[in-house]
N, C-alpha and C positions, 0 to 999 in steps of 0.2 A: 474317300479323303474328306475331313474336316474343313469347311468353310472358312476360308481366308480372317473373317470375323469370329470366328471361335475357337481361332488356335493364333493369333495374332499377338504378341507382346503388348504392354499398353505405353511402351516407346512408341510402337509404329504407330499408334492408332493417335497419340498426340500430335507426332510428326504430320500424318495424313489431315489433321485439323489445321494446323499451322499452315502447310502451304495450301489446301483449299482456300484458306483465309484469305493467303496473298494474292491466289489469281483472281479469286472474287474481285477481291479489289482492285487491280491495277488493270484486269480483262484485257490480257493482251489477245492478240490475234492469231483466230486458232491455227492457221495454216502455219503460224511458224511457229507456234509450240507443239505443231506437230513435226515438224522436221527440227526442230533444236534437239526433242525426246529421243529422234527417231539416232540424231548423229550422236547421245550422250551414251545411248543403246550399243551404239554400235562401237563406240572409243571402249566402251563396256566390256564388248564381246571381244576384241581385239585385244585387251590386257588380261582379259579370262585366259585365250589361247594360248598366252605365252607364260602367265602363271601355272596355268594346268600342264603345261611342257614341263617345265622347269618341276613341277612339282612330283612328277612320273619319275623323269631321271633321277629325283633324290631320292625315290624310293627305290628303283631298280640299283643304287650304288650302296644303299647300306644292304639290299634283301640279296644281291650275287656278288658283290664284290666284299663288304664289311662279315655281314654273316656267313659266305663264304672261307672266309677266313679264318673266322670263330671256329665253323663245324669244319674244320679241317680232318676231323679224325673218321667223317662219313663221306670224306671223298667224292668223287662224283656224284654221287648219291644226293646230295645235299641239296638240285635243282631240286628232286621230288619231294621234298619239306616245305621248299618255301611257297610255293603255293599254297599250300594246304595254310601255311602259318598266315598269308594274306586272308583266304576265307574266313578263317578263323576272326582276324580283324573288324572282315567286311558285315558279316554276317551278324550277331549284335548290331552295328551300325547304322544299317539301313534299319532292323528289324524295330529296334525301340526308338530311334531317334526321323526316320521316315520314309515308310514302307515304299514310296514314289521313286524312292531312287536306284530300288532295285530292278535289275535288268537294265534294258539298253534304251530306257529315256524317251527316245523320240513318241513312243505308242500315247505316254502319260501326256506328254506335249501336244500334241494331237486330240486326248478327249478334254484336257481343259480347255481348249479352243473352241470344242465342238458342241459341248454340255454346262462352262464354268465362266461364259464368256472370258476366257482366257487368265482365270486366275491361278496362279500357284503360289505353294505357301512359300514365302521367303525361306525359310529353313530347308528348302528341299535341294537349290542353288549349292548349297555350302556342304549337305552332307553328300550329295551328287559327287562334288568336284574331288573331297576327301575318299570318298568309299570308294569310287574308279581310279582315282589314284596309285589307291593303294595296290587293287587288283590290276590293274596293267602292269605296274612295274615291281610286282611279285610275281610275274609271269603269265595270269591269266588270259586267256587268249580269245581277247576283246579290241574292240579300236576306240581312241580318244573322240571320235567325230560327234560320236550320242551324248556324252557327256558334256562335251563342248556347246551343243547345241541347247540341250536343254539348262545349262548353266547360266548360256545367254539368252536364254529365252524368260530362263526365272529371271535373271533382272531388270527384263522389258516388263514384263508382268509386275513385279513389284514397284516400278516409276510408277504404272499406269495407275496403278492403287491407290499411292501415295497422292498422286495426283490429283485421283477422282477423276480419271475419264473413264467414259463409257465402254461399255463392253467392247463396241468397235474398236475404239481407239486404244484398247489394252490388244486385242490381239493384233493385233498391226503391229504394235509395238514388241508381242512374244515375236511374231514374226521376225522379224528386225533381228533381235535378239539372235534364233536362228540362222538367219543369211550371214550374222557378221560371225556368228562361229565357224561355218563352213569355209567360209572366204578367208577369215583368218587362218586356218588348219592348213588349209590345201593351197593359198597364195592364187584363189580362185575367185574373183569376187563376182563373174558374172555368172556362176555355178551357183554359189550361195541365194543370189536374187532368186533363180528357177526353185530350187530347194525347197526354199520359205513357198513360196509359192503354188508350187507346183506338191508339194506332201504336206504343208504343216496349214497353212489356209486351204489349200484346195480347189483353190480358183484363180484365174489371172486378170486380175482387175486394178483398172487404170487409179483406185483409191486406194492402194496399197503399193502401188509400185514406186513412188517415188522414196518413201518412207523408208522402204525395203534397200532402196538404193544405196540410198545415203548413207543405212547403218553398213553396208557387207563393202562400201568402199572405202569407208571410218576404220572397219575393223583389219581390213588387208592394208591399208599403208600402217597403221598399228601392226601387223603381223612384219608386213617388211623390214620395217626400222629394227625390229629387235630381233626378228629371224634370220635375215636375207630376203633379199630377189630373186629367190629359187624356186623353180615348179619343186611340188613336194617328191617326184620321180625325175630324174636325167634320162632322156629314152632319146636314144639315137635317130634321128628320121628315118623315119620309114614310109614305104610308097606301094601302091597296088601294079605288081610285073606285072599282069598281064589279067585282060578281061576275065577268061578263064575262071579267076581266083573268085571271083563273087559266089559261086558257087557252093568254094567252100568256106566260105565266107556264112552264107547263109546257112550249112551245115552245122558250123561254128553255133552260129546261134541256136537252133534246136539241142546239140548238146550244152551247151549253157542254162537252155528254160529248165532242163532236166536236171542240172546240179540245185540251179537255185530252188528247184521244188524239194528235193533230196533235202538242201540244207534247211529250208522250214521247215518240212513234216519233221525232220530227226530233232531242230530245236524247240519244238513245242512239246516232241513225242518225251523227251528227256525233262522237259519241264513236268510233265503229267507224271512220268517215273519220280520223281524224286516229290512231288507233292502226294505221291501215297506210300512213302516212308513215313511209318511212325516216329519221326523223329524231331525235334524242336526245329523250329526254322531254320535258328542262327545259328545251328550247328551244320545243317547242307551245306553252305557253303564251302566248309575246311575239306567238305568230303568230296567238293566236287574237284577243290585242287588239289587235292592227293593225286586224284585222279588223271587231270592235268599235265601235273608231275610227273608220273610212270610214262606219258607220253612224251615228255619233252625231256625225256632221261633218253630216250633214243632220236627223237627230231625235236631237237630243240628249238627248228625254226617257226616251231607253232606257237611259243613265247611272245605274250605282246601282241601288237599291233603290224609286226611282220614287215617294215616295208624294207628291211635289208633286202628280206629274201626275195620282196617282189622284185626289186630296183636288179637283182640277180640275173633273175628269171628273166625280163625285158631285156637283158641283153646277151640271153640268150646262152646264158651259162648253164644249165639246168639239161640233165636227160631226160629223157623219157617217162623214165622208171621212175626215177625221185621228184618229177613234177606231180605223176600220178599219185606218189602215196603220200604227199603231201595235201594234195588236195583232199583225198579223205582223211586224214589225219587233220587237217584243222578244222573240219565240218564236226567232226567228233568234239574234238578241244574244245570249238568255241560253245557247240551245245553241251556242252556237261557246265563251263563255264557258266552260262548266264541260266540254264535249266535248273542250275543247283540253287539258285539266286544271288548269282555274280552280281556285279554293277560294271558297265562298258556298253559301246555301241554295236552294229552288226554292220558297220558301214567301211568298215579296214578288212574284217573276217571275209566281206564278199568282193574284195578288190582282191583277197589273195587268193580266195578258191578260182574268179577269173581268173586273173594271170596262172596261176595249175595248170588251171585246166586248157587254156589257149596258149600256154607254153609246149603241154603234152601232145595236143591237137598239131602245132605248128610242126615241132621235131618229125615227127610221124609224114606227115604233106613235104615238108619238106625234104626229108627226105628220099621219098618217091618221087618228088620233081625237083629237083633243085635249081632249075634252072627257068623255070615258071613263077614259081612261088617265090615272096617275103620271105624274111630268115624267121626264126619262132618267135622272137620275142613283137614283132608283129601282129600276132595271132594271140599271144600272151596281151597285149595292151587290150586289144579287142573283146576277148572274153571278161577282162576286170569290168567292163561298160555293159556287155552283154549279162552277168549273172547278177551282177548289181539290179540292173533294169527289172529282171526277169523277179528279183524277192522283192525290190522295193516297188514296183510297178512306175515308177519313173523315168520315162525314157529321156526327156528331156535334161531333166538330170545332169542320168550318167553322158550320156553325148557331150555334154555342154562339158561336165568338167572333165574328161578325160581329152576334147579338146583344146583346153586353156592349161593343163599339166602339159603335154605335149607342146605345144606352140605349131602346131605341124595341119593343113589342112589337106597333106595328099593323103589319109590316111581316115579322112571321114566320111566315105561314102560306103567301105567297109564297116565302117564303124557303126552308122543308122542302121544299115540292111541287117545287121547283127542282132542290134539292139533290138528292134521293130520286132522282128521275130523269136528272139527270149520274151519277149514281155507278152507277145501273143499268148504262146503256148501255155506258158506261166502263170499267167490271168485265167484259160482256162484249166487249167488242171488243181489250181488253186480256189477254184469256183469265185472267182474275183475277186477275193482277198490277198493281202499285200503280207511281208513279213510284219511289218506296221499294224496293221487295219484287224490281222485274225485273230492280235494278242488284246485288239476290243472285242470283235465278236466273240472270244470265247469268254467275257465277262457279260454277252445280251447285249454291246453296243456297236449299231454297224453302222459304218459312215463311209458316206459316198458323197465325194469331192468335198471333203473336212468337217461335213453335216453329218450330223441324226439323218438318217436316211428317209423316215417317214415317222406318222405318228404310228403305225400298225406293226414295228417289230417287238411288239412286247407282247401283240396278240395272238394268240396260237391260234389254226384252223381247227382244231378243234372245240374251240372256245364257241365259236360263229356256226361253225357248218352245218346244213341239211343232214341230219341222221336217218329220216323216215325218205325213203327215195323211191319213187317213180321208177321201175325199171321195166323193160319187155326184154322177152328172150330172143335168141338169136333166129329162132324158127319160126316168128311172129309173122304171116303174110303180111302184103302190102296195104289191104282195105280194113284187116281190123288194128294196124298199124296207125292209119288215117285216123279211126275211130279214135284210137287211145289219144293222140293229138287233140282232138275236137272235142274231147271228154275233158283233160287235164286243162287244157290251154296251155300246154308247155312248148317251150321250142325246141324241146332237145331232150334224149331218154341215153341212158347208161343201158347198152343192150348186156345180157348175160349170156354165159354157154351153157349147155345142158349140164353144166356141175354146177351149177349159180357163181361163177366167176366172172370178170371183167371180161367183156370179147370186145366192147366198141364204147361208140358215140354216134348216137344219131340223128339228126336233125331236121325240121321242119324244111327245111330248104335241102337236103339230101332226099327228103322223100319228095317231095315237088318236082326235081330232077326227073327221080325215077319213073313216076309217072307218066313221063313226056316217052317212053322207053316203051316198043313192040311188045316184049317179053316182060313187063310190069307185072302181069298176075302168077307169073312165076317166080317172083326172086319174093326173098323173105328180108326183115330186119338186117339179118348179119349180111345179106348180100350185099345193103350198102350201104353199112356201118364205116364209119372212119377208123380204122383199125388200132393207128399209127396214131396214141393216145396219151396228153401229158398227163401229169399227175403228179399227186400232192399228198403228203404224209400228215396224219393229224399230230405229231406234235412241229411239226414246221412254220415257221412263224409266219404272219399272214400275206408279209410282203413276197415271199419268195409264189405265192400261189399269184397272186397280181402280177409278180413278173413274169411267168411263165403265160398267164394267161392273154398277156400285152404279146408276148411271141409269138403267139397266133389268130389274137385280134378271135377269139371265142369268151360266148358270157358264161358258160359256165365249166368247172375242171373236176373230176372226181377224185376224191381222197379214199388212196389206197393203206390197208395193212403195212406195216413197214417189214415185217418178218414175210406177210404172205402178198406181194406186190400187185395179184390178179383179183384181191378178196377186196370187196367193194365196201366202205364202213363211213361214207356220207358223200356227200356235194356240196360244193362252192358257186355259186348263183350269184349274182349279182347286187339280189337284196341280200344276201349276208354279207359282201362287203361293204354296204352301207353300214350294217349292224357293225361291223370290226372297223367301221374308222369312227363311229361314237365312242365304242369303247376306248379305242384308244389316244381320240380326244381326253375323254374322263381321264384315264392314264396319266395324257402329260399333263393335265393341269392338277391332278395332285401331287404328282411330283415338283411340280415347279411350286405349288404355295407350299409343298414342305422344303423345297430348299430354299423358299425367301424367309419360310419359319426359321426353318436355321442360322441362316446370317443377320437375321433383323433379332431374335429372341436371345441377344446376349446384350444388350445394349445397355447401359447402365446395369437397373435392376429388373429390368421390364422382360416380358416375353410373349411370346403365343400361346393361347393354349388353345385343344382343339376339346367341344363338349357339345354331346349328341340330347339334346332335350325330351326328356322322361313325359309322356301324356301325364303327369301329376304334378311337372310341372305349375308354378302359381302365374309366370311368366307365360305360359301357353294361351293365344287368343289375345294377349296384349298388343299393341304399339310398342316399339323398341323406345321412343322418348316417353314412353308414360313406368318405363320399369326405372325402379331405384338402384340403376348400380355403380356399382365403387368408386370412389374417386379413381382418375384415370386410367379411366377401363372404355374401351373402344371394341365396338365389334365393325370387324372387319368386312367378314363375309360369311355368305349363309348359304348351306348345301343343301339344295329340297329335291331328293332326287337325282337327278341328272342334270337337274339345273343348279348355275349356280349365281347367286344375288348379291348385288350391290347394295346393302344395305341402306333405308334414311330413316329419318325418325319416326316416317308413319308406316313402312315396314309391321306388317303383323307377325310375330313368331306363332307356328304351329308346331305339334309332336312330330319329333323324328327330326326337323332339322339339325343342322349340326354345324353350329355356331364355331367361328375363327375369332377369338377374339386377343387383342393385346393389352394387358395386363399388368399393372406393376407385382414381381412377386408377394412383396407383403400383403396385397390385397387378395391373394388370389382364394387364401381361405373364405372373405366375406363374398367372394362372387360367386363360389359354389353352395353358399350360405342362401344366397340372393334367386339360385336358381331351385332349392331343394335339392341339391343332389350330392351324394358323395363324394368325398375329395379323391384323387387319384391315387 
């Protein structure tokens, strides 16, 4: 994505000077220009929710009711066009005017928090709320909630801009943004506060919570007044008949971590199909609602956002049979949907595959007991909390808001036991990525609790690790074992088996043990090798060998073949994780001076350029104040090595540094002049 400074209007950028100017001057006080932002955020996201309503149903009235009408002479048939004719729309849309808006939003929300201190481009708000629009209410089988979210999140984001507050104070404010969409959507506002929270910052901290407050209650009496005082489901009370039921209760939720895994793998797996189609981008999408189409020509209740059919299902109207192929019929829908490169959220799709699925669950239980158990749609509210939990890894979350849509708390101690254990299961089977969090790591960003995870996911163990390795065989007696110890100084050997394979791990203190042992000058290496051995792939990034080797509190892990699992092809030692957190120091800090190059290097005429000094240099062996350069030409920073320098005047330059310097364009020919060196 383009830096907010170089893809900016020079409207905004005036604007942004103007009220700097003003708070400069009048320096009111920050705690309440931080809650005025935080409730203007939120009246924001609260007229967002109800235009984006409004704006859905006037599509869904000309795309099935108006051209309905038109294509009268293809008859039924006509559901499976209009989708296809929204793709058609969507896809150009996002693809030239901004690629951010494609898919279901929250992910984008998320790494600009994590990487952009919380910027997005104003432009992205507007083509977001258009391009979901369109695809909801042409039938594509998405939910309003992602949209909504990050709709209100872009306009947190662009106050804080305008504004000129800090990084903090802009994602607070995306935050905001977030909580008053959800709260407006759902008539939820103490859902919306977790939400922001609890997935979009990633942490629950006492400097964001009022902010957050303020906006998701800004934006639910905004959603009242023009929607109603309606949970967005009517669900009958329901109660837990009898202890018994926890049981299957807790059942409930192991089949739920299993849908929500089903419905990631199958939506990524559709994403990876459809990006290795030879075919332009913005053509995917028409093909994905063709596709859509031929689906909802026979269940049409995969159309949309779905909540007729959940509001159905919860009361219990639904068999068996039609809850189940439903449930897989919208896991399809929705991943051809957004795989194709729809625009919509994933947060309606997994309210309906729960209710499916603990609708199907219920009938079934129920039936067998009836007189024990909850009627279905009981078990139906419960799995909408449970699958949700289990893809977005949010348990609080789902609890919170499927508690406040209800009004009902005889029905949340089912509901936790549920949730807890979908999002268990789900966390691992998903190696603890979220429906959210996997659609970073599969672009090389992983964040954990709304962070960069560390500075060392960029560095591969193969970049670091021991290639040349110390190893003894598994038939190595105990004293020339000793020896090899007191020869290397090592505390720990990769034993092998007589094929030269992994057999163990053996350590300085394993053989100290053995020692103390009757039968000592009988046992060999592999006798008291650690068998039961983690391991690490060289191209696996360097964190996951740190985490594994934190789980068993060992200094060093062997990196095995990824085809041949037992074939031993280096080591990870402790001094090469020192060596992979320099690197990946070096890493982020060129990353970060190239994206302050980039938002600082459009600024009038001025820019950065980066220039590596030639040994013939005339410049080399100088003082940086004794060279003649340009009028307003500034060196910034100087890379020698692995170091990197703050620049003064008595600063000597040597060959090979690699000068940052900023630049007025026009100058930039005499400064390459001034250095001897070629222009770029």
């Amino acid at each position: 994505m383009s830096p907010p400074s170089a893809t900016c209007p020079h409207w905004f950028s005036g604007l942004r000077k103007y009220v700097i100017a003003l708070l400069n001057r009048y320096q009111p006080p920050g705690q309440a220009v931080a809650l005025l932002t935080a409730l203007a955020v939120g009246i924001w996201a609260g007229f967002g929710a109800v235009l984006f309503r409004w704006l859905i149903s006037f599509v869904q009235r000309i795309a099935f009711h108006d051209f309905g009408q038109w294509a009268h002479f293809l008859g039924r048939y006509y559901v499976v066009v209009v989708p296809a004719l929204g793709g058609f729309i969507v896809g150009p849309m996002t693809y030239f005017w901004a690629r951010e808006a494609k898919g279901h939003g929250v992910p984008e929300v998320m790494e600009a928090m994590a990487l952009r201190g919380g910027r997005i481009r104003p432009v992205v708000a507007i083509v977001k709320a258009l391009a979901s629009s369109i695809n909801i209410g042409t039938g594509g089988s998405v939910g309003r909630e992602g949209p909504i979210v990050q709709i209100g999140s872009g306009f947190g984001s662009t106050l804080g801009q305008v504004l000129g507050f800090s990084d903090d104070r802009i994602r607070t404010l995306v935050a905001c943004g977030a909580a008053g969409g959800i709260a407006a959507t759902f008539n939820t506002p103490i859902a919306g506060v977790f939400f922001a929270l609890e997935i979009i910052i990633g942490e629950f901290s006492v400097r964001h919570f009022s902010s957050v407050v303020i906006a998701a209650v800004a934006a639910s009496v905004i959603g009242r007044i023009f929607l109603g005082n309606m949970p967005a489901f009517p669900v009958p009370p329901y109660t837990l008949v009898r202890v018994s039921e926890f049981g299957l209760y807790l059942l409930l939720g192991v089949l739920a971590a299993f849908a929500a895994v089903l419905f990631v793998r199958l939506l990524y797996g559709t994403e990876d199909l459809f990006e290795r189609w030879p075919l332009p981008e913005y053509v995917k999408p028409a093909i994905g609602g063709l596709v859509v189409g031929v689906i909802g020509l026979v269940y049409p209740q995969v159309f949309g956002v779905g909540y007729k059919t959940i509001e159905q299902v919860l009361l219990s109207y639904f068999s068996f049979k039609l809850a189940l192929i439903l449930l897989f019929a919208k896991i399809l829908a929705t991943s051809v949907t957004l795989g194709s490169g729809g625009s919509g959220g994933i947060f309606a799709p997994s309210l309906f595959i729960g209710a499916m699925l603990g609708g199907a669950f219920g009938t079934v239980v129920h039936t067998l007991w009836p007189t024990s158990t909850a009627a279905p749609g009981a078990y139906a509210l419960v799995g909408m909390a449970a699958v949700f939990s289990g893809a977005a890894h949010a348990p609080i979350t789902a609890v919170t808001i499927l508690f406040e849509m209800t009004g009902d708390y005889r029905i949340i101690l089912p509901l936790m036991l549920a949730t807890a254990m979908s999002t268990i299961l789900a966390y691992y089977f998903l190696g603890g990525e979220s429906i959210y969090t996997l659609k970073l790591a599969r672009r090389g960003v992983h964040l954990e609790r709304g962070h960069d995870i560390d500075v060392m996911q960029g560095v591969l163990v193969q970049e670091v690790m021991t290639r040349d390795v110390d190893t003894v065989p598994a038939q190595m007696p105990l004293p020339e074992l000793a020896k090899e110890f007191q020869r290397t100084g090592h505390h720990g050997f990769p034993v092998l088996d007589e094929n030269g394979l992994l057999f163990g791990i053996v350590t300085l203190q394993d053989l100290r043990n053995a020692l103390e042992r009757k039968d000592a000058h009988k046992l060999t290496a592999g006798d008291i090798a650690t068998r039961d051995v983690l391991t690490v792939f060289p191209d696996d990034p360097m964190w996951v060998a740190l985490k594994r080797m934190g789980v068993r509190d060992v200094g060093r892990i062997p990196v095995v073949d990824r085809h041949n699992p037992r074939r031993l092809v280096g080591l990870v030692r402790r001094s090469d994780i020192i060596r992979a957190y320099q690197l990946g120091i070096i890493r982020k800090a060129e990353l970060q001076r190239e994206r302050e190059r980039l938002q600082l290097g459009r600024l009038d005429h001025t820019e950065f350029v980066n220039i590596t000094l030639a040994p013939t240099s005339p410049v080399v062996g100088k003082r940086i104040a004794d060279v003649n350069w340009p009028p307003d030409c500034v060196v910034v920073a100087i890379e020698r090595g692995r170091e990197v320098i703050i620049p003064h005047g008595r600063t000597v330059l040597q060959a090979g540094d690699r000068l940052t310097v900023f630049v007025d364009r026009r100058e930039e020919d005499a400064l390459y002049a001034c250095l001897k060196m070629k222009t770029r």
